[in-house]
Every structure is written in structure tokens, then in C-alpha cells.
C-alpha positions as CSV (number, residue, x, y, z in Angstrom):
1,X,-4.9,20.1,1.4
2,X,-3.3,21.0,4.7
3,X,-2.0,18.4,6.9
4,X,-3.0,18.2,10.5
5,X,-1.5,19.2,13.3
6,X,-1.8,15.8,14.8
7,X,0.6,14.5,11.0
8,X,3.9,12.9,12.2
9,X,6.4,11.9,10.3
10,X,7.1,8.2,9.2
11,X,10.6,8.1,10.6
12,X,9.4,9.3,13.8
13,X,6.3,7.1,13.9
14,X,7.4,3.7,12.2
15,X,4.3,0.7,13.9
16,X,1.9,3.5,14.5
17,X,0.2,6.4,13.7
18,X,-3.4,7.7,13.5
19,X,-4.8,10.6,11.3
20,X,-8.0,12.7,11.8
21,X,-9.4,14.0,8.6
22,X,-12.5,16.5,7.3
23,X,-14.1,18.0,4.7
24,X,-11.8,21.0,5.3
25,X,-8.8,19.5,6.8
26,X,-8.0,16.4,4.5
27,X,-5.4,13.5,6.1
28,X,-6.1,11.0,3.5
29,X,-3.2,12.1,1.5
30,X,-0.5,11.0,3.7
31,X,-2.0,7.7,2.8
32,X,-0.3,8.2,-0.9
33,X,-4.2,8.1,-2.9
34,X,-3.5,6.0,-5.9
35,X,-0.7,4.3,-4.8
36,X,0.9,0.9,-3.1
37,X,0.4,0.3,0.9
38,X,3.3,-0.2,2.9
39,X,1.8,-0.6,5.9
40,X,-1.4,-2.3,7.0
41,X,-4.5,0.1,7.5
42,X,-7.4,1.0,8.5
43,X,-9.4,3.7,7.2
44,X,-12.8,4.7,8.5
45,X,-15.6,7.4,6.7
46,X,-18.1,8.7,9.3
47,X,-20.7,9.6,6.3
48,X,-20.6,10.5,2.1
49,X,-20.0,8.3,-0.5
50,X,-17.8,7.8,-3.7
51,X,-16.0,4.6,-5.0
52,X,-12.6,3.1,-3.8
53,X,-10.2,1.4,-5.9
54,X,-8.9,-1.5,-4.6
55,X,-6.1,-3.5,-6.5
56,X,-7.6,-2.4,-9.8
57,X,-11.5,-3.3,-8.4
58,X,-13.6,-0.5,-8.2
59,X,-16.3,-0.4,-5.0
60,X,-18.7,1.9,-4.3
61,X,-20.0,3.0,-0.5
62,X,-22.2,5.5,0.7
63,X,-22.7,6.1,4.4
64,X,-20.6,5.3,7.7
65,X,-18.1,2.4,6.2
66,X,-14.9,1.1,7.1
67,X,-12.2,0.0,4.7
68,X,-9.0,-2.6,5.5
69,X,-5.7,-2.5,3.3
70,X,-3.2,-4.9,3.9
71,X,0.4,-4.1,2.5
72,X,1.3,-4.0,-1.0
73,X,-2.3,-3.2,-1.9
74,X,-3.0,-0.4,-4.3
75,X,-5.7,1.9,-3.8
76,X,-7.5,5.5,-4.4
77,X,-10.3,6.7,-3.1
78,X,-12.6,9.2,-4.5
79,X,-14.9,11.2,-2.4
80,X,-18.1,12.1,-4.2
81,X,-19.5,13.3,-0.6
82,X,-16.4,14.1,1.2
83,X,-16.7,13.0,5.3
84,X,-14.8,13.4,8.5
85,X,-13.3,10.3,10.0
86,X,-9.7,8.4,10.9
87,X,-6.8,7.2,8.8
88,X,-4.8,4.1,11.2
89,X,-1.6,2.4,9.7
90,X,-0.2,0.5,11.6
91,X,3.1,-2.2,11.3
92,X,3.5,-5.7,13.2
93,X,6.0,-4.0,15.4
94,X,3.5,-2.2,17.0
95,X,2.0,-5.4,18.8
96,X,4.1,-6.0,22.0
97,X,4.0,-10.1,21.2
98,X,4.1,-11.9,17.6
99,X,1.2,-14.1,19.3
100,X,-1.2,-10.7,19.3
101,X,-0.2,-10.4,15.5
102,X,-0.8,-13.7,14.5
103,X,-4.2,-13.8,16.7
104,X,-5.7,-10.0,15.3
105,X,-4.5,-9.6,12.1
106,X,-3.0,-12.5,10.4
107,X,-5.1,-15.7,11.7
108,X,-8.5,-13.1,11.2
109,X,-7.3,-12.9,7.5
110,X,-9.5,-10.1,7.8
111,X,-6.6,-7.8,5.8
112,X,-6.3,-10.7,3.3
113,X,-6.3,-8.8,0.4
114,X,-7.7,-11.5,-1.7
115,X,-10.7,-12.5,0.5
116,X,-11.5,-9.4,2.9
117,X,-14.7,-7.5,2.6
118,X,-14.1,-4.2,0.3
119,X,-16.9,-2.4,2.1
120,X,-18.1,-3.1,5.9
121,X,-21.2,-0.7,6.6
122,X,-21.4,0.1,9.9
123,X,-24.7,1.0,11.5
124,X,-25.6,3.7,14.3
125,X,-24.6,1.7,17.4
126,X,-21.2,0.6,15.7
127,X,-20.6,4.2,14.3
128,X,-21.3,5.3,18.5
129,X,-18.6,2.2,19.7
130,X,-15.7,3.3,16.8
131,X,-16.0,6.9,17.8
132,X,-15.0,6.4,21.2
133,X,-12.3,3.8,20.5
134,X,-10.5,6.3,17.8
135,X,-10.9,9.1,19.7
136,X,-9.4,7.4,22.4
137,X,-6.6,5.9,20.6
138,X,-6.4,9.0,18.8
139,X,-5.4,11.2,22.0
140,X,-2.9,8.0,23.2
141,X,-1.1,8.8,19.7
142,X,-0.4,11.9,20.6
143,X,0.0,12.2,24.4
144,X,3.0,9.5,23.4
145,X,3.1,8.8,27.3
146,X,5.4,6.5,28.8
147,X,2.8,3.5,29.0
148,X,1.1,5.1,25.6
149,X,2.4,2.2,23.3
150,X,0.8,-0.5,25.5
151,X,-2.5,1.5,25.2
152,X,-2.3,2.3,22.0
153,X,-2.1,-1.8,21.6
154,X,-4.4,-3.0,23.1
155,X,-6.7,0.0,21.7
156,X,-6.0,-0.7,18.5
157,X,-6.8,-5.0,19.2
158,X,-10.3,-3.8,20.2
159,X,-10.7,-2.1,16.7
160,X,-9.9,-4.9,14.8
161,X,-12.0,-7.2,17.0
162,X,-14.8,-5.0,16.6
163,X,-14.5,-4.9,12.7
164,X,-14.0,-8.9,12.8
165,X,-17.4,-8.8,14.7
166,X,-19.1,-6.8,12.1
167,X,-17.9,-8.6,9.3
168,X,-18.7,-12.4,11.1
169,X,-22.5,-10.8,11.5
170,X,-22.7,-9.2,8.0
171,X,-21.3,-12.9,6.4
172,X,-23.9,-14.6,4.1
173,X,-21.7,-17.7,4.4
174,X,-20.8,-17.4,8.1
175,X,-17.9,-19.7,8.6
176,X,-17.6,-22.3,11.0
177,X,-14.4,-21.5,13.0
178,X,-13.9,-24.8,14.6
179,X,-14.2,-26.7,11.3
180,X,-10.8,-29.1,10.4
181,X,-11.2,-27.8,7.3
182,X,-11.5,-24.1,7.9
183,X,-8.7,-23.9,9.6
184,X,-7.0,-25.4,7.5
185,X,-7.4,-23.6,5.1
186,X,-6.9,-20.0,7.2
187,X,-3.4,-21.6,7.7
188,X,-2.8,-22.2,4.4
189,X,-3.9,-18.9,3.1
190,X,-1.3,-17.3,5.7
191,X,1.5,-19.7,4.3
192,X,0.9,-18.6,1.3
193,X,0.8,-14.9,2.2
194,X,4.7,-15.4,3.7
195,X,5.7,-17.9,1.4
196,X,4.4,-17.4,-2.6
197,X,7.2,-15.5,-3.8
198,X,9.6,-18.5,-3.0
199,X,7.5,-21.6,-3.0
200,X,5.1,-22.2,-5.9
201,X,4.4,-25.8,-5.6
202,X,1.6,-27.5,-3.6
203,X,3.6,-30.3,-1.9
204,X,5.3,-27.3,-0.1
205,X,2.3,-26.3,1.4
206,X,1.2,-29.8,2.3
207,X,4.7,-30.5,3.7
208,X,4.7,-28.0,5.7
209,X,1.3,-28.0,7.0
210,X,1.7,-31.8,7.5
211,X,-1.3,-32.7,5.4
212,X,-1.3,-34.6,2.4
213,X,-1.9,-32.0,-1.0
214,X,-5.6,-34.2,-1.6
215,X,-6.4,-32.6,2.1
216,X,-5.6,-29.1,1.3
217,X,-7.5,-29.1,-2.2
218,X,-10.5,-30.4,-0.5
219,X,-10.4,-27.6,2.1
220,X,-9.3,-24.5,-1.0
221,X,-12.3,-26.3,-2.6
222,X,-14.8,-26.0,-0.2
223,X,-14.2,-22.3,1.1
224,X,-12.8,-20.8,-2.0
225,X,-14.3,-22.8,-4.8
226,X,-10.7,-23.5,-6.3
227,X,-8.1,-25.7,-6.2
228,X,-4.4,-24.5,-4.7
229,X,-2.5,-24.3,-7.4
230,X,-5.1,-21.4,-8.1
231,X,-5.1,-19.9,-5.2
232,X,-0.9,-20.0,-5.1
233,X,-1.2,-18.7,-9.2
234,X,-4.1,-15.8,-8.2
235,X,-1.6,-14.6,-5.4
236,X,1.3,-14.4,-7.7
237,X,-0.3,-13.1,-10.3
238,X,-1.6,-10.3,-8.3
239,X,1.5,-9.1,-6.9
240,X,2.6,-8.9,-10.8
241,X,0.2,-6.7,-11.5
242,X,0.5,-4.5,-8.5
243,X,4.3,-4.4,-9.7
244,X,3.6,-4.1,-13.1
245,X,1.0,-1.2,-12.9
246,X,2.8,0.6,-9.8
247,X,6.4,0.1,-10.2
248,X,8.8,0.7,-13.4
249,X,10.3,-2.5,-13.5
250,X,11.2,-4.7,-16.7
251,X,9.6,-8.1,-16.7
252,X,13.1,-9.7,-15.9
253,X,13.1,-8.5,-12.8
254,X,9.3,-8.9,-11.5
255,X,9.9,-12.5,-12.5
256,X,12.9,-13.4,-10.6
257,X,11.2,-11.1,-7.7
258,X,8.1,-13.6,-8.0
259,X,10.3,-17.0,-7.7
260,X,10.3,-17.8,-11.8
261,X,13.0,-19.3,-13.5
262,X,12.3,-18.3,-16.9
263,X,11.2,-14.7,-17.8
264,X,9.5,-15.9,-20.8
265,X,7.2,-18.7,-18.7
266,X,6.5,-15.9,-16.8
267,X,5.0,-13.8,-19.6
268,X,3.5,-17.0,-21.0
269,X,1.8,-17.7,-17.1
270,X,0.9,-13.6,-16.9
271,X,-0.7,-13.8,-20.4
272,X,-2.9,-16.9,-19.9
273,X,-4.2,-15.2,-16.7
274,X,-4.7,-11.7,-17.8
275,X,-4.9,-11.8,-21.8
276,X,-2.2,-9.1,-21.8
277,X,2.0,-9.5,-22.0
278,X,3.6,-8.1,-19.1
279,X,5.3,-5.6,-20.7
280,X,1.6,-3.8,-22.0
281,X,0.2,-4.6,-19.0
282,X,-0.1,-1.2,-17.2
283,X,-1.2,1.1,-20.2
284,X,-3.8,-1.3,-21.3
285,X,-5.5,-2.0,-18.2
286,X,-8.8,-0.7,-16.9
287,X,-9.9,0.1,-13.2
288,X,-12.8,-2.8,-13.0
289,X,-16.4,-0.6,-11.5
């Protein structure tokens, strides 16, 4: 595969860049296929179809779909159909104000890598609006004008605005934004996102989200069917597998990475959730279809 003439170099290009890609002309390799994120993105398939492996999870699409990675993620896609479309990654820095970050991206949780939706179809009249906004953003990217960055900003806000839209519409369980406990629990699921590998204990959470830890279980409960304790132990226990099956590193250190005390609570805490010691982990899993 060649890479475009639009490919720019990382250290060049560190909050934003934007890749075209075809059937003959594949970008999806600067990506790194198969391996971890480091960056958030956004990666959008005009037509085809194949499966995309997402932290182990294997999804199928077929048609015009977009897919959201958040960082740390691992994934590989695998193009039965191949198809022309756009490869974004994008960092905070690239948002002019934290308040734009916290409003698109991390308040959405729509690159929540626990909860986001693996596949959002897009339908003809959504597949028209995305066309223009990439190709727009696309030639900002590389006319790298002196006012390009704002552009490029608020470009890229549209985007994910647009893809919130879709996946508010596309929602079985549409949920009800001004609830109490909603947004509580939106908050809490961004604590966690900043805080897991350091705080494990619920009365953290409640502390510093000023509610009492009955408040917050009643609010994981509700919109994620689980306590959370569970949905603190499902985060960490997800970033020690993406470790485990990306990384060469011994147990030792992926537990004091992950805030544990004691490597062998660790294995016992990996090996009640997962069946398998840490140390077998990676050649005895399976991607999950």
C-alpha cells in the first residue's frame, strides 16, 4: 500500500491530521491495523463491508458506516469489500479551549470505549452532509493556512455533532439528557476515565462528585445495569487486557501501572474476571465475532 500524498508525519502533525483512502490508494495503515490507539479517531467507510475488531469484540458492517476509537483502544479492520473514505485522529490539543473538549468529546462519552456504539450506519442524506464536511476539513488540513487550525476546529466539532446526532436518533434507549441521574452518571463515567488507574474505591467517586456512594449506584444501576465497583473493575480490567495482549510487559508491572498493591491480588482480581492468569492471557485469548 502506498501512502498518500496528503500522509504527514506525526511529529509534524501532533492534534490533527486527516487521511483520504481507496480501494487503490489505502491510508488505513498509518492507523497501525491491529494495534493500540494513541490518539482519538474517527474513521468513516463510504461503502463495503468486513468486520472490525474492537478491544477483542469482533463487529461486522456493511455499507456507509462510521467507527469512533478513543485512545488506548485496540483494533483491526478487515475489509471484505474494500471502500473509499477518511481516516481523522485527532488529540485534545487540537480544540482551542478545554471547554470545547469537555463539551464534544468527553461529556458526549460518545468515544467511551466501554459504552459507544461499534457501528453507526449512516443513511444517504448523512453520507451527502459527511462528504462535504471531510472534504472540507480535508482541504483545511492541507492548505495549513494561517487561520487553518481554527477551521479545522470548529470543522471537526460539526463532525462529532453530527455523529452524536446520528447515534441520539439511532438509540433504542434514547436517554434523557436532563435527568439528575444521567448526568450523573456521564460525570462519573468521565471520572473514572481520568481517574481508575489511581483511585479504585467508590467513596472516591462520591467524594468527589459530592454525592453520597448509595446516589451513584442508583444512577450506574439504572443506565448501566451494574453497580460501580463494576463499572470501576470492568475499566481496569480492560486496560489489563489491552496491556496484556498489546504490550510485553510482566504482570508486576501492569499491576503497579493499574494502582494494585499486590501483584498476586491482581492475578487473583484478573482471573476471577477473565478465567485466565495474566501471564496466559494473550496466547489463550480469542477475538469474540
Amino acid at each position: 500500500m502506498n501512502k498518500s500524498a496528503d500522509y504527514y508525519d506525526l511529529d509534524e502533525f501532533k492534534s490533527f491530521r486527516i487521511d483520504t483512502f481507496s480501494p487503490m490508494h489505502c491510508a488505513l495503515d498509518v492507523l497501525g491495523e491491529g494495534s493500540r490507539q494513541k490518539s482519538f479517531a474517527i474513521i468513516w467507510l463510504k461503502d463495503g463491508n468486513g468486520t472490525h475488531d474492537l478491544d477483542l469484540k469482533r463487529h461486522y458492517y456493511d455499507g456507509s458506516v462510521m467507527f469512533v476509537l478513543a485512545p488506548g483502544q485496540i483494533h483491526k479492520l478487515n475489509q471484505f469489500s474494500e471502500s473509499e473514505g477518511y481516516v481523522v485522529r485527532f488529540s485534545p490539543a487540537v480544540f482551542q479551549h478545554e471547554q470545547d473538549f469537555m463539551n464534544h468529546v468527553l461529556d458526549t462519552c460518545l468515544f467511551d470505549s466501554n459504552t459507544s456504539c461499534p457501528v453507526i450506519q449512516l443513511d444517504e442524506n448523512s453520507k451527502a452532509i459527511f462528504d462535504n464536511l471531510f472534504k472540507q476539513l480535508h482541504e483545511e488540513f492541507l492548505i495549513q493556512d494561517i487561520n487553518a487550525s481554527e477551521i479545522i476546529c470548529s470543522y471537526l466539532k460539526i463532525v462529532i455533532s453530527q455523529i452524536n446526532r446520528i447515534k441520539r436518533k439511532k438509540s433504542s434507549d434514547q436517554m434523557p439528557i436532563n435527568d439528575v441521574n444521567y448526568k450523573l452518571f456521564r460525570a462519573l463515567k468521565i471520572a473514572i476515565e481520568k481517574n481508575y488507574k489511581e483511585e479504585h474505591s467508590v467513596q472516591f467517586y462520591a467524594d468527589l462528585l459530592n454525592v453520597q456512594p448509595r446516589a451513584l449506584n442508583a444512577a450506574t444501576r439504572k443506565y448501566a445495569e451494574r453497580s460501580t465497583g463494576e463499572l470501576i473493575q470492568e475499566r481496569l480490567l480492560l486496560e489489563a487486557q489491552r496491556i496484556l495482549f498489546h504490550e510485553d510487559k510482566r504482570v508486576k508491572e501492569i499491576c503497579y501501572e493499574l494502582g494494585f498493591d499486590d501483584p498476586a491480588y491482581f492475578t487473583r482480581f484478573f482471573k476471577k474476571h477473565t478465567g485466565l492468569a495474566p501471564q496466559f492471557y494473550k496466547e489463550q485469548v480469542e477475538v469474540v465475532g
